[in-house]
N, C-alpha and C positions, 0 to 999 in steps of 0.2 A: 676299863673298856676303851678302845681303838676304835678311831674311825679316821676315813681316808679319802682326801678330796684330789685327783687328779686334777692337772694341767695339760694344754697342750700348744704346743708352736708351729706353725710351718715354719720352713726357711728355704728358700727359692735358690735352688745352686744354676748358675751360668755355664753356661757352653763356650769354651774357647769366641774370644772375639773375631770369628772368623765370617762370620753372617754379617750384612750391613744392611738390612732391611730395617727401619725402626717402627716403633710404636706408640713413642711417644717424643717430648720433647722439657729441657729444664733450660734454664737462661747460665748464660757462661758470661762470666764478668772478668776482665783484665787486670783490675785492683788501679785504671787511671782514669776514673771520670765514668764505670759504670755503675748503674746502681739506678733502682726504679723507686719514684716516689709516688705516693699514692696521699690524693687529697688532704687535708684537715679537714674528720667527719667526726658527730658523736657518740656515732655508734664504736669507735674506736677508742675513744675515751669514758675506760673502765676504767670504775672506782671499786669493790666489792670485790670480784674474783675474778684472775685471768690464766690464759694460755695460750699461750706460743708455739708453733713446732713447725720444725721444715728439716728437709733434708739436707743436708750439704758435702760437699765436694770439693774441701780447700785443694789449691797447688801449691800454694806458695808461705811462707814462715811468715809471718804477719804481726806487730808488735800489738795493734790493735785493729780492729775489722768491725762493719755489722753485721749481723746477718738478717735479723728482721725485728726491727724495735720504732720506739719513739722516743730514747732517751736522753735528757739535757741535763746537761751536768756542769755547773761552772760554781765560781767561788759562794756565791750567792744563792744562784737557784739548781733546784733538782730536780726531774720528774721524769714523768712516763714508766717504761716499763719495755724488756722487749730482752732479746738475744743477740750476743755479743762475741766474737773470738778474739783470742790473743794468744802472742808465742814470744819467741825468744830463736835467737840466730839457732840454738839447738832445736832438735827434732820433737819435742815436747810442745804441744798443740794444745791449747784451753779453750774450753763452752763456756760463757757467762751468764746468767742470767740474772738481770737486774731490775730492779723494781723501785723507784721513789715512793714516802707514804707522808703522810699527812703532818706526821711526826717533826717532820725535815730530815729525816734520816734517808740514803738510799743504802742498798744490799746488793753487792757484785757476790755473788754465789758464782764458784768457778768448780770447772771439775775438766776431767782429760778427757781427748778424744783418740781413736788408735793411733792413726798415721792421714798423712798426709795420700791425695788421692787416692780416699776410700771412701764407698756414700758411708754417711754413719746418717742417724736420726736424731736429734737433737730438739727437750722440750722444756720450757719451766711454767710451772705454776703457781697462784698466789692463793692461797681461798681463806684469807681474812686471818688468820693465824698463823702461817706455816710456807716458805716459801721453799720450793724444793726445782735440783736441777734433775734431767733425764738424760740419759749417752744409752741410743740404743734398748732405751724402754727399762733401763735399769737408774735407779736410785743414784746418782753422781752427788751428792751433795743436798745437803739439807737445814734450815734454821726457822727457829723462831721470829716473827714478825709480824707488826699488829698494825692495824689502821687502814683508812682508803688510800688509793693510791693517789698522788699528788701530780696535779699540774700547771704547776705556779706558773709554770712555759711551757704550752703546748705546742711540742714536736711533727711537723707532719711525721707518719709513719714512713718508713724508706727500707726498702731491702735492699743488699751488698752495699751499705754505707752508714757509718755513725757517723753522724751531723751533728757536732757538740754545740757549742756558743754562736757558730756563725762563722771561725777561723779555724776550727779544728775538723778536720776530714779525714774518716779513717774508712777507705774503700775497703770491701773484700775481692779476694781473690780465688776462683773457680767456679764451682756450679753449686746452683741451689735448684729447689725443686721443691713441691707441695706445704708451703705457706699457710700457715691457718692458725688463725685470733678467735679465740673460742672468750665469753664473759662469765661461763665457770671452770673452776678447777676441775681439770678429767682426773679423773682417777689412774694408777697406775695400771691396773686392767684395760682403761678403755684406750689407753697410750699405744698398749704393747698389739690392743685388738684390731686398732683402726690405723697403724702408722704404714702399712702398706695394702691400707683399702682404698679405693677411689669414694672420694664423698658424691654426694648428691648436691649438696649446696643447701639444703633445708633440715640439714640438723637440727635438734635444740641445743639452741649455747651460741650457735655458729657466728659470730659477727662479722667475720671476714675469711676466706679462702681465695686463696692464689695457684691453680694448681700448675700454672706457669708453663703451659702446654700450645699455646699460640702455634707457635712454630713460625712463625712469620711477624712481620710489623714490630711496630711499639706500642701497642693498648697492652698493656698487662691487665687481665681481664678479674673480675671479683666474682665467683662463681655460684655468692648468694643473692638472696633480694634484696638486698641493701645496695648492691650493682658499684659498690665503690671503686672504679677501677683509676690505675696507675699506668703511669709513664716507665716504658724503658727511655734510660738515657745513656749518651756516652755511645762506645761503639760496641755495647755489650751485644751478644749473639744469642741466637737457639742452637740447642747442642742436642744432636739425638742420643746426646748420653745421657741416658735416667737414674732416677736412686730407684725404682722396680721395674725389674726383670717379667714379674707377670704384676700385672693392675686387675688388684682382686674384688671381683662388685658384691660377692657374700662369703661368708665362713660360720658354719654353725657345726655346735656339737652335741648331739643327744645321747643318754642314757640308753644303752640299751643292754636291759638285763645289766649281767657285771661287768657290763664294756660300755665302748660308747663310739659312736658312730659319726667319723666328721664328712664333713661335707661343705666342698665349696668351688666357685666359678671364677673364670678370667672373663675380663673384657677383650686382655691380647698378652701376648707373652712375647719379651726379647732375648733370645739365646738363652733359655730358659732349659737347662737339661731335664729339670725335674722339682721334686717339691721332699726333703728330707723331714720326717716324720717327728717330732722328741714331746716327751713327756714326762710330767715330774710328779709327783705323788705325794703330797702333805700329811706326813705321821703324825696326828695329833691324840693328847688325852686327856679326856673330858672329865674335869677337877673341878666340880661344885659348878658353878656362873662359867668358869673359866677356861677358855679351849688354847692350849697352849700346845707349843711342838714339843714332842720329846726327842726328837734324831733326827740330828742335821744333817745327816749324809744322805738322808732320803731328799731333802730338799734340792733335789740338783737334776741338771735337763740330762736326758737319756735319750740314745738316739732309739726308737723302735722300727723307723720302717723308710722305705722312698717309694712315693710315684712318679712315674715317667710322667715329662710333660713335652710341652709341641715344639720344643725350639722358636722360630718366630713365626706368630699367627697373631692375625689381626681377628681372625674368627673368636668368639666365646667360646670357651671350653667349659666344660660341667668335670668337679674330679669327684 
């Protein structure tokens, strides 16, 4: 006996950058002296389970970068936890995600990214066994790893900069965008569900959000009730370039009959052509206890459909 669980994904295709109207805003760093720090709080200071995720927009080859962490790392001490890039004079680009534990062990978890100025998505997770990286809501890398997380040296938290001992500075270079410190492991569902939704700020989990949309000033604003907000420093900028084209406030999908019926809203949309449909289909069979795939070519995204969407509107759309 067969049984069959669908998937589905939007993906938000762009219009020629020919519109300059925007809608939102991400912080652009030069990789000399930008980078925003955000207090020593301890709400930031997870032991048990974490997550990380932000978008980014490198420009530039980078041997080592932060992107949003709190990790210290020298001969002696080890700690925190956070996301990390690094490269090489060639065009090969790494995500890191690192985690110190109780142990005295830490874990640089590394996986690739496509290229060079392109938003990607980038997350990792620790949930007390298992520390795993994410590229675009896929599986990058994964390990075993046990204990609380360690902070013999607590790091203030800092986006576009690793602050090692105190003499080590490794800036990043280009744009980031949608910042969020969650104190449980999301799941790879709720990664791929919520990486281009606008939060509320009152999640559960949520211990920090940055969605780094100011547009003006140096408050980098924290967008939960913990209000933990950070400093832009340096001559870093707001960039009306965003990692989303449309900023999506719901997506739901129900059963209907033997289909299923999606549905969901913008808050606004940037040069936003439309919304490409794909769907993947899970061939499973049901062996005792055991629900296993039998056909891996079923596992794979399908394009089914597009809706037109608004180009750029600040108005909500309903699709």
């Amino acid at each position: 006996m067969r049984s069959f669980t669908a998937c589905f994904i939007l993906l938000a295709v762009f219009l020629p950058a020919s519109l300059t109207a925007q809608t939102g805003y991400s912080i652009a760093l030069d990789g000399d002296g930008d980078y925003v720090e955000i207090p020593s709080d301890e709400v930031h200071r997870i032991t048990a389970a974490v997550t990380v995720e932000a978008w980014i927009k490198p420009t530039q080859n980078l041997a080592y970068a932060g992107i949003a962490n709190s990790v210290w790392h020298t001969g002696l001490q080890r700690s925190g936890y956070g996301l990390l890039m690094g490269g090489s004079s060639g065009m090969t680009q790494y995500v890191y995600f690192v985690v110190a534990n109780t142990a005295g062990d830490i874990t640089y978890l590394s996986g690739t990214i496509p290229a060079l100025n392109v938003w990607t998505h980038v997350a990792g997770t620790y949930d007390g066994a298992n520390i795993t990286l994410y590229v675009n809501g896929e599986v990058a890398a994964t390990q075993a790893m046990s204990g609380d997380i360690d902070y013999d040296y607590y790091n203030e938290f800092r986006i576009g900069r690793y602050f090692d001992d105190g003499e080590e500075v490794y800036d990043y270079t280009g744009y980031i965008d949608e910042v969020r410190i969650w104190n449980t492991a999301r799941t790879q569902e709720q990664l791929q569900q919520n990486d281009s939704l606008n939060l509320v700020g009152n999640e559960s989990g949520l211990a920090g959000y940055y969605p780094l949309n100011a547009g003006a000033g140096t408050v980098i604003d924290d967008a939960t009730v913990n209000d933990n907000d950070g400093v832009l420093n340096g001559s870093g900028t707001w960039s009306g370039d965003i990692a989303m084209p449309a900023e999506l406030t719901s997506f739901t999908a129900v059963a209907k009959g033997r289909g299923v019926e999606l549905a969901w809203k913008t808050a606004s949309e940037l040069n936003n052509k439309g919304f490409e449909i794909q769907r993947k289909e899970l061939n499973h069979r049901n062996i005792g206890s055991l629900n296993q795939s039998t056909d891996e070519s079923m596992n794979q995204w399908h394009d089914i459909g597009f809706i037109a969407g608004h180009g750029t509107t600040n108005a909500p759309q309903s699709y």
